[in-house]
C-alpha positions in Angstrom: -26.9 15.6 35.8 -26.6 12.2 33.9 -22.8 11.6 33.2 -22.2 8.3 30.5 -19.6 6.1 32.4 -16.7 4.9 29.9 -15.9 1.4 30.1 -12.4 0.5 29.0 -11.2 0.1 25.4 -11.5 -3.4 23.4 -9.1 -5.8 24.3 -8.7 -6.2 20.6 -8.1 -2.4 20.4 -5.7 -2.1 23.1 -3.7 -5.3 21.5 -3.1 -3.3 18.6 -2.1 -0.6 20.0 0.1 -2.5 22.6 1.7 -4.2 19.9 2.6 -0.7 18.2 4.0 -0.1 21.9 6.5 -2.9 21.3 7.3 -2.0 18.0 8.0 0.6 18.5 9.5 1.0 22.5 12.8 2.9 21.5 10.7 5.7 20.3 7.1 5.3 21.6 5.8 8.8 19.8 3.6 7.6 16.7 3.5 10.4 14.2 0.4 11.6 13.3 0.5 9.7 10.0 1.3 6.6 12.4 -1.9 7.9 14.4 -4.2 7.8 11.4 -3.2 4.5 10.8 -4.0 3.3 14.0 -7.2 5.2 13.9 -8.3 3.2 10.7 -6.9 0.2 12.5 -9.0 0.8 15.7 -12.0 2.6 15.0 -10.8 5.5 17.7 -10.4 9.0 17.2 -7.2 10.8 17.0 -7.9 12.4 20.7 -8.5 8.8 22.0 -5.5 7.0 20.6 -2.9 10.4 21.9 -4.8 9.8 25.2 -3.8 6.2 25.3 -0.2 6.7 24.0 -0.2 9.4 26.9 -0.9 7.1 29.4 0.9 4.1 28.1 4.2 6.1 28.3 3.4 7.1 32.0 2.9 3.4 33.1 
């Protein structure tokens, strides 16, 4: 079974989404209107941007 390896995100991407991070550090939940944004922004879907807010907030 062929699995497609993921490669990491943009670094121009991440940088927007990183700057968000800052923005936004004393609350770091976008809404999802915030999450829409950043999806027109990025190019992601909603799933990938929650998955990287996720894991953003763990590190």
């Amino acid at each position: 079974i062929a699995r497609k390896r993921r490669g990491n995100l943009p670094k121009a991407v991440t940088a927007v989404l990183k700057q968000w991070l800052v923005d936004h550090c004393r609350n770091p939940y976008p809404t999802e209107v915030e999450k829409t944004g950043l999806k027109d922004k990025t190019g992601l879907t909603l799933n990938q941007i929650s998955n990287w807010f996720i894991n953003a907030r763990r590190r």
